[in-house]
N, CA, C and O atoms as CSV, one atom per row, in Angstrom:
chain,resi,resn,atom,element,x,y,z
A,1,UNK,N,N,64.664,123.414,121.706
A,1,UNK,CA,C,65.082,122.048,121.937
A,1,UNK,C,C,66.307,121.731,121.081
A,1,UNK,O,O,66.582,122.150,119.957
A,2,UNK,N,N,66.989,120.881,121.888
A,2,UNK,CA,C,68.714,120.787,121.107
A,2,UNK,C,C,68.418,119.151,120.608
A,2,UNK,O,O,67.673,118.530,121.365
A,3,UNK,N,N,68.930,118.414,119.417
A,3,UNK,CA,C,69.091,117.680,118.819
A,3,UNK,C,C,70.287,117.180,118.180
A,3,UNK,O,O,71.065,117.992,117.679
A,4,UNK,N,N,70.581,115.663,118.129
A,4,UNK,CA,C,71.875,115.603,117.429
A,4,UNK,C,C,71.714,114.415,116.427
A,4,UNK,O,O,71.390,113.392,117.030
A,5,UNK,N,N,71.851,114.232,114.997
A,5,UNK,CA,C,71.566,113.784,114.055
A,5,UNK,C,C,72.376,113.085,113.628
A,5,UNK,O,O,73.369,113.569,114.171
A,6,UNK,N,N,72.910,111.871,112.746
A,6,UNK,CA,C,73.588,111.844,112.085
A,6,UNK,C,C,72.716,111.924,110.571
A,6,UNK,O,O,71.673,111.341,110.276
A,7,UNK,N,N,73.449,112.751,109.842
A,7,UNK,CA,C,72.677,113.351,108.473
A,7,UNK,C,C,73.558,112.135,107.039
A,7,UNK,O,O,74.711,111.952,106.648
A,8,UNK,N,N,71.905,111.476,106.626
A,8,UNK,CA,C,72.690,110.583,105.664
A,8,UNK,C,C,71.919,110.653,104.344
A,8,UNK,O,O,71.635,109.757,103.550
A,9,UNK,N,N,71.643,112.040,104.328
A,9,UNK,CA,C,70.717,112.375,103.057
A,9,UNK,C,C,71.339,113.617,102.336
A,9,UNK,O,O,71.393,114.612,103.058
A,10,UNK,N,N,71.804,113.765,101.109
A,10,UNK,CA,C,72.015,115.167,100.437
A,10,UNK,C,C,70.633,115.860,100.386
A,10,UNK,O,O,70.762,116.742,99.537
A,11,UNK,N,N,69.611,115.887,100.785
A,11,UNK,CA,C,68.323,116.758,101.066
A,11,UNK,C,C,68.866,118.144,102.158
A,11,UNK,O,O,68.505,119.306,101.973
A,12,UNK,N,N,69.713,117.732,103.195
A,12,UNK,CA,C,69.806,118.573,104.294
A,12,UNK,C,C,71.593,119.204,103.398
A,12,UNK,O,O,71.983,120.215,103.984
A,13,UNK,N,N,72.155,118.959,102.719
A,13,UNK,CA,C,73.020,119.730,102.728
A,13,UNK,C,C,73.276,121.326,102.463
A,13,UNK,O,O,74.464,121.624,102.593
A,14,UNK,N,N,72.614,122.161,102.199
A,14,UNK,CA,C,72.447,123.261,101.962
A,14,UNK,C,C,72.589,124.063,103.450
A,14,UNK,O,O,73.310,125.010,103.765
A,15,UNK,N,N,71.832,123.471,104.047
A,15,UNK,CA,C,72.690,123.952,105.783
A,15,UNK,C,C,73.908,123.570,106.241
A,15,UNK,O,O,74.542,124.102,107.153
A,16,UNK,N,N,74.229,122.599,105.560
A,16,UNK,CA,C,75.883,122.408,105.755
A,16,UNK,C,C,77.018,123.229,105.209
A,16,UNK,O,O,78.080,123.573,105.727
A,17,UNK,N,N,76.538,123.433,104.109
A,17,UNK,CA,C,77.265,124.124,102.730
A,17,UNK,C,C,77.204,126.028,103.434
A,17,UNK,O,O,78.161,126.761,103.685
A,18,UNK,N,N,75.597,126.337,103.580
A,18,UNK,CA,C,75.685,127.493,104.372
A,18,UNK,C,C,76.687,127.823,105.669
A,18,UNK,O,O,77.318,128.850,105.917
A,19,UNK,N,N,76.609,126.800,106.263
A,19,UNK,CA,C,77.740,126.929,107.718
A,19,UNK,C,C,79.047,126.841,107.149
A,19,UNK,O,O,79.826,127.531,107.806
A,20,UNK,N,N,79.593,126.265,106.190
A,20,UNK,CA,C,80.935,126.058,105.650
A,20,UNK,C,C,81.340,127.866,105.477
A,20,UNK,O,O,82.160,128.600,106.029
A,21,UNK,N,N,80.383,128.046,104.515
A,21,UNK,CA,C,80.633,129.819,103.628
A,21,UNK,C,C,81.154,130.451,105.098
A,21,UNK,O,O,82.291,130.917,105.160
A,22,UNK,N,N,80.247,130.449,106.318
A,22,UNK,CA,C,80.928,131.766,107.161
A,22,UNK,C,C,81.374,130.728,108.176
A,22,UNK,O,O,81.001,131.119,109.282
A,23,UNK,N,N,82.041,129.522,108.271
A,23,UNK,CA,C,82.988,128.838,109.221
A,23,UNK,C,C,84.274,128.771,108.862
A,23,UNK,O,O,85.209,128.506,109.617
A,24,UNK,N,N,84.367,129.140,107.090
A,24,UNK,CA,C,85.698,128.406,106.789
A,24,UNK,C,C,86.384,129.041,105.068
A,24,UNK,O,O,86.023,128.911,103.898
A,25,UNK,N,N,87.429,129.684,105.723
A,25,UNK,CA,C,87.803,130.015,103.667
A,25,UNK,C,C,87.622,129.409,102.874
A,25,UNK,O,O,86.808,129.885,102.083
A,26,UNK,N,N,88.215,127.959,102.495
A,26,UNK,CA,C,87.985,127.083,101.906
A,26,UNK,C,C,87.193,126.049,101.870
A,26,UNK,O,O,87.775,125.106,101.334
A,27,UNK,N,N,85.827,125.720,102.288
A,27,UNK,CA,C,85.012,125.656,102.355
A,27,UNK,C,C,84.667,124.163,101.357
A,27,UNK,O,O,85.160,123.978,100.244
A,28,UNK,N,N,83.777,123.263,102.016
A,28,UNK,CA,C,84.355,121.807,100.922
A,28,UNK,C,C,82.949,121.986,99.694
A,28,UNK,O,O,81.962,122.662,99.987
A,29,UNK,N,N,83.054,121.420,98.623
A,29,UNK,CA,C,82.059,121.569,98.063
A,29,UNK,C,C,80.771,120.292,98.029
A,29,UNK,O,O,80.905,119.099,98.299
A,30,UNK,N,N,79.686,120.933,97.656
A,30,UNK,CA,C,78.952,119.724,97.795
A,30,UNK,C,C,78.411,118.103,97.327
A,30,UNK,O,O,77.487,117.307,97.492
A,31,UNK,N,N,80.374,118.367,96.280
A,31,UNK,CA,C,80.511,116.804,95.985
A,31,UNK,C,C,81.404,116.534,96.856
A,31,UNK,O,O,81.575,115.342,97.110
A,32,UNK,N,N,81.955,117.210,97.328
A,32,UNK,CA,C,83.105,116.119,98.986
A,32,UNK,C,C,81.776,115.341,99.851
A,32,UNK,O,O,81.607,114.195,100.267
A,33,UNK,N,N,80.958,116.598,99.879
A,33,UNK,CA,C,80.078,115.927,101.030
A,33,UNK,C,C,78.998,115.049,100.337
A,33,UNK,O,O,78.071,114.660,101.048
A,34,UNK,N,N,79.012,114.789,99.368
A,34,UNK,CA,C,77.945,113.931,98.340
A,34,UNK,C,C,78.888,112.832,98.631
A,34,UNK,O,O,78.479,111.847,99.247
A,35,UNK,N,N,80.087,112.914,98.250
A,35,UNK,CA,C,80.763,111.925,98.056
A,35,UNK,C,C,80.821,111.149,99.518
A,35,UNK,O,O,80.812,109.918,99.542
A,36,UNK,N,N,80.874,111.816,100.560
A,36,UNK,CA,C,81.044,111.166,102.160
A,36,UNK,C,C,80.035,110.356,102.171
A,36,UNK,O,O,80.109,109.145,102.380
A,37,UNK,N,N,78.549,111.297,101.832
A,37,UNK,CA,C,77.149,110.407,102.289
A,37,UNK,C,C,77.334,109.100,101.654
A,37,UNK,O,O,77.265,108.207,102.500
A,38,UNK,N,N,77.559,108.637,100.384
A,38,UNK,CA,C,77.969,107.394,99.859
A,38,UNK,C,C,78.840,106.418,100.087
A,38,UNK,O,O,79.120,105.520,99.294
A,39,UNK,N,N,79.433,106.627,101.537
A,39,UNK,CA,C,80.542,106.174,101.842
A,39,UNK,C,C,80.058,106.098,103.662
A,39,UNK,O,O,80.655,106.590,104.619
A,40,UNK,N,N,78.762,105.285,103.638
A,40,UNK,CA,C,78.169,105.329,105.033
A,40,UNK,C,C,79.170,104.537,105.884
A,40,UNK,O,O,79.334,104.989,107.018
A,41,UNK,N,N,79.772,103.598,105.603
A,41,UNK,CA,C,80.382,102.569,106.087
A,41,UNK,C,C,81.434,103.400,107.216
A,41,UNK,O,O,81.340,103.233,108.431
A,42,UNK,N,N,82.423,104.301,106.578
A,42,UNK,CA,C,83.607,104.864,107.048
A,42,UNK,C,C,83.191,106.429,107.087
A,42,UNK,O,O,83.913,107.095,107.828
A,43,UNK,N,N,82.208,107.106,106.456
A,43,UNK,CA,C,82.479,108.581,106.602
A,43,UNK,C,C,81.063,108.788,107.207
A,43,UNK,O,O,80.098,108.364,106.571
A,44,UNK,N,N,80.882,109.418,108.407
A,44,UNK,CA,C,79.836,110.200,109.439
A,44,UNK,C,C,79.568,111.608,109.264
A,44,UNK,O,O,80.358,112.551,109.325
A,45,UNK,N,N,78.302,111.599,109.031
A,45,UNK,CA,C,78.297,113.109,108.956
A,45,UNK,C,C,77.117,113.367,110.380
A,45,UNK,O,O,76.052,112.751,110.351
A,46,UNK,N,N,77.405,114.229,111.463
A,46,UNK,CA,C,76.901,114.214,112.813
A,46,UNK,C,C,76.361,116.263,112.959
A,46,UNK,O,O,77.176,117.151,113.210
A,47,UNK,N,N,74.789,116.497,112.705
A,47,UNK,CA,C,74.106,117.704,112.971
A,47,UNK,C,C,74.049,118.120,114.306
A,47,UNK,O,O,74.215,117.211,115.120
A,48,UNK,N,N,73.832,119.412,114.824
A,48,UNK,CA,C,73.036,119.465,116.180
A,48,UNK,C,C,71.906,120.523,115.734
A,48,UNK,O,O,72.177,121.658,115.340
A,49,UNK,N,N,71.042,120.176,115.809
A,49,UNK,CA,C,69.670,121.288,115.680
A,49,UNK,C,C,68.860,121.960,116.872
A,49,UNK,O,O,68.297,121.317,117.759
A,50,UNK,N,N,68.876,122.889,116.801
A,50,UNK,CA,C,68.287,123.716,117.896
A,50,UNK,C,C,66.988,124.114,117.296
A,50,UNK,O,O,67.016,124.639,116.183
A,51,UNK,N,N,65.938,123.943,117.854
A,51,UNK,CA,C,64.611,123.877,117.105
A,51,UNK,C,C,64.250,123.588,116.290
A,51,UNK,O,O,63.139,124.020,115.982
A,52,UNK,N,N,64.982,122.612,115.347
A,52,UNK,CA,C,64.767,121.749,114.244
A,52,UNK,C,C,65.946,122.487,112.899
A,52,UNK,O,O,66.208,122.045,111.780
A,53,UNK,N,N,66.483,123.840,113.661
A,53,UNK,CA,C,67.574,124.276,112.387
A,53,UNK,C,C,68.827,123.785,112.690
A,53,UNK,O,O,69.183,123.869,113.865
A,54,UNK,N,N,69.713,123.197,111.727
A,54,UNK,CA,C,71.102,122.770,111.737
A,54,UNK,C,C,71.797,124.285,111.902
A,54,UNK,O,O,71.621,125.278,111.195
A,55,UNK,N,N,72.555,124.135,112.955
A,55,UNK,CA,C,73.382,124.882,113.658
A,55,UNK,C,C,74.717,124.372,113.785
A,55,UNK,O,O,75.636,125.190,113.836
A,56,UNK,N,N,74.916,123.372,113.833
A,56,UNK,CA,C,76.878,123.226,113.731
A,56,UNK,C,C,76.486,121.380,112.956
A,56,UNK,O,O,75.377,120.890,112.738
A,57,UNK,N,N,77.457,120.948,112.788
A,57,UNK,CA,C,77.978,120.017,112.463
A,57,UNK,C,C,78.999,118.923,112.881
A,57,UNK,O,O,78.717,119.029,114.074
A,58,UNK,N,N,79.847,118.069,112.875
A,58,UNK,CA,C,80.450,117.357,112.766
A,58,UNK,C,C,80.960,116.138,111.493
A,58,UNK,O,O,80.019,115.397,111.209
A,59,UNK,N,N,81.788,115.943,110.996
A,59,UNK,CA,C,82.150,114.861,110.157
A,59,UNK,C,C,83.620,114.458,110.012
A,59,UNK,O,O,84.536,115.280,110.012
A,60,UNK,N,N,83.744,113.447,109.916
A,60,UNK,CA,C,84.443,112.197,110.473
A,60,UNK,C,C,84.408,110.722,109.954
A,60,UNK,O,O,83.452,110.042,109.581
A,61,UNK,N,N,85.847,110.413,110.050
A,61,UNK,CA,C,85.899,109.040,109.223
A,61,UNK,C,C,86.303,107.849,110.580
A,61,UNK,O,O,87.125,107.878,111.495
A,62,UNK,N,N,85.529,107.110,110.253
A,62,UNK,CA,C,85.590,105.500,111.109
A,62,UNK,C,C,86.810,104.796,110.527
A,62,UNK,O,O,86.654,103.933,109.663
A,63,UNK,N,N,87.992,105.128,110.961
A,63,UNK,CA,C,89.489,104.209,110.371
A,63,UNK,C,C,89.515,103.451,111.408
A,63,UNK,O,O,89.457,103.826,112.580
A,64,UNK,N,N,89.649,101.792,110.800
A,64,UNK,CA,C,89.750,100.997,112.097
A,64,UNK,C,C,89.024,101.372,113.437
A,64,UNK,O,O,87.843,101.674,113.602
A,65,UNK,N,N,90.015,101.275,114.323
A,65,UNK,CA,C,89.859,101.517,115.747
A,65,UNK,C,C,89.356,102.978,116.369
A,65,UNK,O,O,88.790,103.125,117.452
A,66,UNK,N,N,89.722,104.078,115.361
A,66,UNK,CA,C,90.142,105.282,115.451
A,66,UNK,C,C,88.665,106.118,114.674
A,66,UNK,O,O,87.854,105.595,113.909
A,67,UNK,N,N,88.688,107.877,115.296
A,67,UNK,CA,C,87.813,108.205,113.880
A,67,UNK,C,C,89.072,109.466,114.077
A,67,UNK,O,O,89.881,109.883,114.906
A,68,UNK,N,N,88.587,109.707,112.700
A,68,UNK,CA,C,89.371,111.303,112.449
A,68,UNK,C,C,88.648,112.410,111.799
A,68,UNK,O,O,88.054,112.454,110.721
A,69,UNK,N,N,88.835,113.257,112.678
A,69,UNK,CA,C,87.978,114.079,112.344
A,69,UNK,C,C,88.048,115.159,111.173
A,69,UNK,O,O,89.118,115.767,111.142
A,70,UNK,N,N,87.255,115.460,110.351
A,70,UNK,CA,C,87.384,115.650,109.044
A,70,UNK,C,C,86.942,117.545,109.493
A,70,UNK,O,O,87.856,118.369,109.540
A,71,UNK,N,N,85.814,117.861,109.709
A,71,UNK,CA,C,85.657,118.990,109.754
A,71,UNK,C,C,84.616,119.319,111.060
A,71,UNK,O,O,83.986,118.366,111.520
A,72,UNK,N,N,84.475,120.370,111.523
A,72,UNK,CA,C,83.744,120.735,112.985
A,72,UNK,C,C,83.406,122.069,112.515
A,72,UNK,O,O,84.182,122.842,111.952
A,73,UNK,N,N,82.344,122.248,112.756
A,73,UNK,CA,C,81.352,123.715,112.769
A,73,UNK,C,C,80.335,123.946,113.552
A,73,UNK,O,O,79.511,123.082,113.852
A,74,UNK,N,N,80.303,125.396,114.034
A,74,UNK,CA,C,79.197,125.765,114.883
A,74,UNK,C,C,78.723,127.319,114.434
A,74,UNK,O,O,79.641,128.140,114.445
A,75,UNK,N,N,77.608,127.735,114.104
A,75,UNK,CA,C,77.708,128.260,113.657
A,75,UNK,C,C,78.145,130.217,114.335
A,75,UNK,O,O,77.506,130.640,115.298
A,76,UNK,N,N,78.776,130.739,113.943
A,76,UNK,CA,C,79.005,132.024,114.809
A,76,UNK,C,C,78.448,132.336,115.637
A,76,UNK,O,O,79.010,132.172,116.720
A,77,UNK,N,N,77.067,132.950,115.656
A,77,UNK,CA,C,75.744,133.129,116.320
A,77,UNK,C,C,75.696,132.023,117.528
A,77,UNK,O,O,75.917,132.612,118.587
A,78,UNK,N,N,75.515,130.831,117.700
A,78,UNK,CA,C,75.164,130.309,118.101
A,78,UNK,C,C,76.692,129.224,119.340
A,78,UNK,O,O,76.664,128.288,120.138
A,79,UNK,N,N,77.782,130.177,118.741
A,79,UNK,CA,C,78.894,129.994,119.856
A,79,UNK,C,C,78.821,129.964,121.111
A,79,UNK,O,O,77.696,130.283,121.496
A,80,UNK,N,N,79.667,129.674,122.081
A,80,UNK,CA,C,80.335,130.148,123.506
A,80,UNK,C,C,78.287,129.689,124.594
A,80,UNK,O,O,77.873,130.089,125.682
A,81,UNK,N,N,77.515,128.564,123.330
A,81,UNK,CA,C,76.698,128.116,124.389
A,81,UNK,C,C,76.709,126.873,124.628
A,81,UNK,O,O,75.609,126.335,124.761
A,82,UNK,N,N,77.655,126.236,124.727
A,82,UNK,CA,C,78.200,125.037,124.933
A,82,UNK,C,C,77.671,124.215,123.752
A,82,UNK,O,O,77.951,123.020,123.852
A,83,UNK,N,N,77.084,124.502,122.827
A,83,UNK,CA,C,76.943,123.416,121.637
A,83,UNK,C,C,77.816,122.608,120.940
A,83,UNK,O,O,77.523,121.457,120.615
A,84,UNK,N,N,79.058,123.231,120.646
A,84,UNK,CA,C,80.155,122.384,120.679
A,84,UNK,C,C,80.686,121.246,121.178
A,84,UNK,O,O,81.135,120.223,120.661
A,85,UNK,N,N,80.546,121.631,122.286
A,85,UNK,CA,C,81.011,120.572,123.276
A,85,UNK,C,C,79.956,119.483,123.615
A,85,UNK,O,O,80.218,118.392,124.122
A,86,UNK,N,N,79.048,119.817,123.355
A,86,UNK,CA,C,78.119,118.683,123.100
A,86,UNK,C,C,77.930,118.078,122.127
A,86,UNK,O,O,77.332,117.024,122.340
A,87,UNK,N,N,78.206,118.292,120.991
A,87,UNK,CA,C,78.413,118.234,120.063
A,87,UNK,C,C,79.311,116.855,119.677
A,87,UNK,O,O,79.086,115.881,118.958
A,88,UNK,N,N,80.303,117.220,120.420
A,88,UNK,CA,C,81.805,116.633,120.316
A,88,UNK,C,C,81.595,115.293,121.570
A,88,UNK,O,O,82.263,114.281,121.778
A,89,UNK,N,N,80.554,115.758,122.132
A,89,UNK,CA,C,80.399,114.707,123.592
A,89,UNK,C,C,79.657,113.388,122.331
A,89,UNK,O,O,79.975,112.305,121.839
A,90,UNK,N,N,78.740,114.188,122.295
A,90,UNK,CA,C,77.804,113.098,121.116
A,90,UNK,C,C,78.762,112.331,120.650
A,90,UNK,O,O,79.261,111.321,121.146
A,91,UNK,N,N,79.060,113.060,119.332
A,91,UNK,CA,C,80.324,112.050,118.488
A,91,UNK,C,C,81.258,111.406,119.050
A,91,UNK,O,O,81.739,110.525,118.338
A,92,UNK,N,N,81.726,111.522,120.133
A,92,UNK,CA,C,82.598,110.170,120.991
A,92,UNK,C,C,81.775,109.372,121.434
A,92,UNK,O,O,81.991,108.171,121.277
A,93,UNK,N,N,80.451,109.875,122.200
A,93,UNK,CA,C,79.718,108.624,122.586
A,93,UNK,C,C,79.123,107.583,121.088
A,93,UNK,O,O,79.177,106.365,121.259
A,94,UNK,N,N,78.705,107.985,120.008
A,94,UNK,CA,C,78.419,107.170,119.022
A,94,UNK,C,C,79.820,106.053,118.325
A,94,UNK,O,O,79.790,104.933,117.815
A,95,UNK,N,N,81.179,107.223,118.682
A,95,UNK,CA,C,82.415,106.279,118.034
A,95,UNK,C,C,82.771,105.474,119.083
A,95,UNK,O,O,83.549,104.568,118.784
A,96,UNK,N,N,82.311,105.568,120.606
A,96,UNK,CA,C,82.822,104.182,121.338
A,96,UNK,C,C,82.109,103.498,121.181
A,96,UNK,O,O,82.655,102.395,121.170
A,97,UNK,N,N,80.445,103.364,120.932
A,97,UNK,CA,C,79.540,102.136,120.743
A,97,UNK,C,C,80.033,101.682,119.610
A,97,UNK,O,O,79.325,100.767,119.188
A,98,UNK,N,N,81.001,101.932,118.880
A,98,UNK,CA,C,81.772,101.050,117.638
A,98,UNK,C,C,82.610,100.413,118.312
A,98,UNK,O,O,82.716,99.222,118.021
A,99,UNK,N,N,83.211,100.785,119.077
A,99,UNK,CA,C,84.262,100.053,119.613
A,99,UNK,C,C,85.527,100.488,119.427
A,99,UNK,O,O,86.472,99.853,119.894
C-alpha cells in the first residue's frame, strides 16, 4: 500500500537522512531538516510510504503564492515505478488547496 505524509516530527528523520546518503553528495544535515520542521508555517516536508517504509520524499517552501522546491528523493530501488510522479502529483495538489 502507497501513502503520502506530510512528516512534522524529527522521530521519522533517520529515513530521510538515510535516502539523502545514496540520493545525493551533499546531502543536508539533520539540523537543516530540524530546522525546516520548526518552521511549519513556510517549510513542508511531504513522505510517500510503501507499506508503511519512507521511500522518497519531498520538501519545499510555501513563498507567498509560490512553493519552491527545496529537495526531491526517491529512493534508487524503488525508481522508474511511478512514485515520483505521484509524489510530485500529491505536493501540487496540497500547494493549490493553499491557494
Amino acid at each position: 500500500m502507497t501513502s503520502f505524509d506530510r512528516l512534522t516530527s524529527a522521530a521519522e528523520l533517520e529515513a530521510i537522512l538515510a535516502l539523502d546518503a545514496v540520493c545525493f553528495h551533499r546531502p543536508w544535515t539533520r539540523a537543516d531538516y530540524e530546522r525546516e520542521l520548526q518552521d511549519s508555517g513556510r517549510c513542508f516536508l511531504y513522505v510517500v510510504r510503501v507499506d508503511g517504509a519512507i521511500v522518497g520524499y519531498c520538501s519545499f517552501w510555501r513563498v507567498f503564492d509560490e512553493i519552491h522546491l527545496n529537495n526531491f528523493a526517491i529512493h534508487p530501488s524503488r525508481r522508474s515505478q511511478g512514485l515520483g510522479r505521484a509524489l510530485l502529483a500529491h505536493v501540487l495538489g496540497e500547494a493549490t488547496a493553499f491557494g
